[in-house]
C-alpha positions as CSV (number, residue, x, y, z in Angstrom):
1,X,0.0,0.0,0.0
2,X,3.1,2.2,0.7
3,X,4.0,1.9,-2.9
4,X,1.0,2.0,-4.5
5,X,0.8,5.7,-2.5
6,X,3.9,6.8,-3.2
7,X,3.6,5.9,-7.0
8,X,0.4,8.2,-6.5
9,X,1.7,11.2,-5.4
10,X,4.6,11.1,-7.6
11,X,2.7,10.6,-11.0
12,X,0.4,13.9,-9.3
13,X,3.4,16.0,-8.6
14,X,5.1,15.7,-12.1
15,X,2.0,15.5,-14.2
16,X,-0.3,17.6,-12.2
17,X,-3.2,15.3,-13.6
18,X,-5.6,12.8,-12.3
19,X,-3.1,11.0,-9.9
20,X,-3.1,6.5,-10.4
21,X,-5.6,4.9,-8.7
22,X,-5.4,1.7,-7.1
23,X,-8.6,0.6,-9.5
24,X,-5.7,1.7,-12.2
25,X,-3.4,-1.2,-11.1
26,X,-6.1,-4.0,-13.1
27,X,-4.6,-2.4,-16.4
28,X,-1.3,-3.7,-15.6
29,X,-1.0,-6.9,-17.8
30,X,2.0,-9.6,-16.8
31,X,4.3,-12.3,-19.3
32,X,5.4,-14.9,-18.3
33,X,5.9,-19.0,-19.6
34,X,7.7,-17.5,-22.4
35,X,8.9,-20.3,-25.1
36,X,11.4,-20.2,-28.4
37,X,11.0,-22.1,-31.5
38,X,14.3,-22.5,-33.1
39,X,13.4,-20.2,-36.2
40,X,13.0,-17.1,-33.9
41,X,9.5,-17.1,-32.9
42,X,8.3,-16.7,-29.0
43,X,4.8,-17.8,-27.3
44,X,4.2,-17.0,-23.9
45,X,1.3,-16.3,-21.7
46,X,-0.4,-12.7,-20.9
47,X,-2.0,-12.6,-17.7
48,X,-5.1,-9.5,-17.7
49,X,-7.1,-8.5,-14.7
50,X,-10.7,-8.4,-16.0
51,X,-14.1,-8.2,-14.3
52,X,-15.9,-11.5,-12.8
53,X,-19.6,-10.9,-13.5
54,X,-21.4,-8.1,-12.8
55,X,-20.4,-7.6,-10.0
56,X,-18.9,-4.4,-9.5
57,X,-15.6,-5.0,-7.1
58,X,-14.9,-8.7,-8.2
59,X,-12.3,-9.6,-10.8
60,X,-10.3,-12.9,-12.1
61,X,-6.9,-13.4,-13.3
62,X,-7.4,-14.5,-17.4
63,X,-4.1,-16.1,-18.7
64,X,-4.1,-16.2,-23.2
65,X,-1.1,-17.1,-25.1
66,X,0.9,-15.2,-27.5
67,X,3.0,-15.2,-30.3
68,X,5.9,-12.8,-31.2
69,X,8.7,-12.7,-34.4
70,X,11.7,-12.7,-32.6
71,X,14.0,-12.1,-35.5
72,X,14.2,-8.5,-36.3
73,X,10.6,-7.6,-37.8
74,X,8.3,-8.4,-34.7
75,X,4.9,-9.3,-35.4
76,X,2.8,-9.8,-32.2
77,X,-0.5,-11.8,-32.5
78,X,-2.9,-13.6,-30.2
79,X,-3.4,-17.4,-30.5
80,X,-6.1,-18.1,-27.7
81,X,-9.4,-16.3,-27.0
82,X,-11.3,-18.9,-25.1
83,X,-11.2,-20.0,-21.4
84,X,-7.5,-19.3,-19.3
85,X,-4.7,-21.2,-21.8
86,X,-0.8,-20.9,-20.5
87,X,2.0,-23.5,-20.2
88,X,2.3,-23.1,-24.2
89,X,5.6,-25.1,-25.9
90,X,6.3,-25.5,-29.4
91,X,6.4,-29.4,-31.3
92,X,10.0,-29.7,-32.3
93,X,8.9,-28.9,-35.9
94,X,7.6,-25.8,-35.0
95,X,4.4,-26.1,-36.6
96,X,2.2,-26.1,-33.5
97,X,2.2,-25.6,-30.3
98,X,0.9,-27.9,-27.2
99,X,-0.7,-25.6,-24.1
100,X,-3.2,-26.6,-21.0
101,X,-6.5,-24.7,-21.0
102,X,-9.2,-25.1,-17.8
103,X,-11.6,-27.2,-18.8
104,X,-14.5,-27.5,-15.6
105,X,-11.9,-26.2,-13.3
106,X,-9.5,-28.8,-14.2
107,X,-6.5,-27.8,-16.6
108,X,-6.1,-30.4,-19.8
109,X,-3.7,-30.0,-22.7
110,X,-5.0,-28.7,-25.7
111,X,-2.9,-28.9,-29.3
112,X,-3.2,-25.8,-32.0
113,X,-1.8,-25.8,-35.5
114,X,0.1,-22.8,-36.4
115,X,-1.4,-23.0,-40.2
116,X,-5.0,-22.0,-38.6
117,X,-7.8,-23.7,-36.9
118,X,-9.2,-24.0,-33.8
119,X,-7.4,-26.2,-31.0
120,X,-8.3,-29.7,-30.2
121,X,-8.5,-31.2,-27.1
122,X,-5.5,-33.9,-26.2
123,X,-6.7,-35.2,-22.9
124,X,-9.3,-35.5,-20.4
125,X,-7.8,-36.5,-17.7
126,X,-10.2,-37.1,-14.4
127,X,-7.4,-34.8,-12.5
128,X,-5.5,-33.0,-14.7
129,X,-3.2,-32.2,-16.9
130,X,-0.5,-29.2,-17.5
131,X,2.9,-28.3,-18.1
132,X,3.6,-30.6,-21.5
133,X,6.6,-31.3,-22.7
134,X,7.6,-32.7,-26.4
135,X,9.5,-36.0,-27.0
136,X,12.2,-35.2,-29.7
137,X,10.0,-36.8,-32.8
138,X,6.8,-35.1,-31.4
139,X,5.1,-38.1,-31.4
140,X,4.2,-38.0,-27.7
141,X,3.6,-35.3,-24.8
142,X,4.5,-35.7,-21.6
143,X,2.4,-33.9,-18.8
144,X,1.8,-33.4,-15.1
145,X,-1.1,-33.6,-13.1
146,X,-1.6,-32.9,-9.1
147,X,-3.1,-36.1,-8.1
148,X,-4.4,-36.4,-4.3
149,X,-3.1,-39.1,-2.6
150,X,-6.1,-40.3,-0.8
151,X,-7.3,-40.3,-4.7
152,X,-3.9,-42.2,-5.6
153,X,-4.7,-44.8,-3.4
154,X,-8.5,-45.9,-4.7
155,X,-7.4,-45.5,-8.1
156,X,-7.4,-49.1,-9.6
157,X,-5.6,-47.8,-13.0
158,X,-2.9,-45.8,-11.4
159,X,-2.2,-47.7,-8.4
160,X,-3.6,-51.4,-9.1
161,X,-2.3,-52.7,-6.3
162,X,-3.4,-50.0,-3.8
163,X,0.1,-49.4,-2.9
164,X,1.1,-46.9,-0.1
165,X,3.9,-45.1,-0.8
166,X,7.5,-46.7,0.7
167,X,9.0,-43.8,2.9
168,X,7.4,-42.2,6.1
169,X,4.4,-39.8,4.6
170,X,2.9,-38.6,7.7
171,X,4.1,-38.3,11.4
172,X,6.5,-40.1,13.4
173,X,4.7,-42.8,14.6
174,X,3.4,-44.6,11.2
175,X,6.8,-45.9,10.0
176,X,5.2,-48.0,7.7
177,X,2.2,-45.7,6.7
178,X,-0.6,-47.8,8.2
179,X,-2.7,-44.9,8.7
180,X,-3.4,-44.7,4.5
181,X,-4.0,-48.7,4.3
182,X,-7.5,-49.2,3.4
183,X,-9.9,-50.2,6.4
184,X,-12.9,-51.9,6.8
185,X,-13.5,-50.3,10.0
186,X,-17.0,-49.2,10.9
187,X,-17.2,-45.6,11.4
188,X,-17.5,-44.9,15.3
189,X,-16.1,-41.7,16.8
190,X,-16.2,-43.2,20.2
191,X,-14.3,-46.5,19.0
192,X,-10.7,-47.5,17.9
193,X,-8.3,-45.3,16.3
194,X,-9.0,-47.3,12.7
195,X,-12.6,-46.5,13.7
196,X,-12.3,-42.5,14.5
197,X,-10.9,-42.7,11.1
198,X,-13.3,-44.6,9.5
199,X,-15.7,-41.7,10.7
200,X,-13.4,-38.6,10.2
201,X,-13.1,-40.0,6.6
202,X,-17.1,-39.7,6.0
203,X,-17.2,-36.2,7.4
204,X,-14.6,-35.5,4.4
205,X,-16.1,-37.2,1.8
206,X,-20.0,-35.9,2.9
207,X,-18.0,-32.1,3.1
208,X,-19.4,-31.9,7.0
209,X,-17.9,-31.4,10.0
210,X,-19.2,-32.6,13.5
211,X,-18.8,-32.3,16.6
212,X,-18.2,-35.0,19.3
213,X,-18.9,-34.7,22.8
214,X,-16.4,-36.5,25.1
């Protein structure tokens, strides 16, 4: 706030005009994820400030991707328009580029051709996916996804054998991580540890809390 004041008064005393306004800050637009194709060209992401709704005071952070010349005669131009894209990297032939885009709240990579079109959707997968990366003969894309580990373990494709992971995950105490082996327990908040669990786990999954009297 300091700065944003002092950035006030200074633009007032040399101008003597309408000083910045902290409203005036949303204008400000950011680069960043910025990515060179070996022929000169850049894309990177543009993050812009711009209203959420109609609601008067409430705003969002939209990220598009961009391209620029890089090789003497610049030529800027936008390749997104829809939903937040970013994370944008070039095929190793440079002819398109591979970039995630929020799909349901969920990022998922999307692929665009640089000879026009709209982009197609790459994956859909149930948590995720951002940040690709190329193999050298751009036949595959290799991505990253945020996968909760309470997920991890239920997941049957993933983790088939319902593995826990091999170091300590938690607390000292559960060397061997037996507080993330499945249970059968019945759900009790007045029984065994395995069955406080048990309990503690449906108040997650059922997004309540409760309160027990001892």
């Amino acid at each position: 706030m300091i700065l944003i004041l002092f950035i006030s008064s200074y633009s007032y005393s040399q101008n003597s005009k309408e000083p910045v306004k902290v409203t005036d800050m949303l204008k400000i637009k950011s680069i960043n994820g910025v990515n060179l194709s070996d022929d000169g060209r850049a894309v990177f992401t543009v993050t812009t400030i711009e209203p959420d709704g109609d609601t008067k005071w409430e705003y969002k952070y939209v990220n598009q991707v961009w391209m620029l010349n890089t090789d003497g005669n610049p030529s800027l131009k936008q390749l997104t328009t829809k939903e937040s894209s970013s994370q944008a990297v070039w095929s190793p032939n440079g002819k398109q580029i591979a970039f995630a885009r929020a799909i349901d709240g969920k990022p998922q990579i999307f692929l665009l051709s640089l000879d026009g079109g709209e982009a197609t959707q790459l994956t859909k997968f149930r948590y995720g996916a951002g940040t690709p990366k190329w193999s050298p003969d751009g036949k595959k894309i290799l991505f990253s996804s945020n996968i909760p580990l309470k997920d991890l373990l239920k997941d049957s494709l993933l983790n088939p054998n319902h593995s826990v992971p091999s170091w300590p995950y938690e607390k000292p105490g559960f060397e061997k991580n037996e507080q993330l082996k499945n249970s059968n327990s019945k759900a009790d908040p007045d029984g065994t540890l395995d069955e406080i669990r048990a309990y503690l786990d449906n108040d997650v999954n059922d997004k309540k809390a409760k309160v027990v009297d001892n």
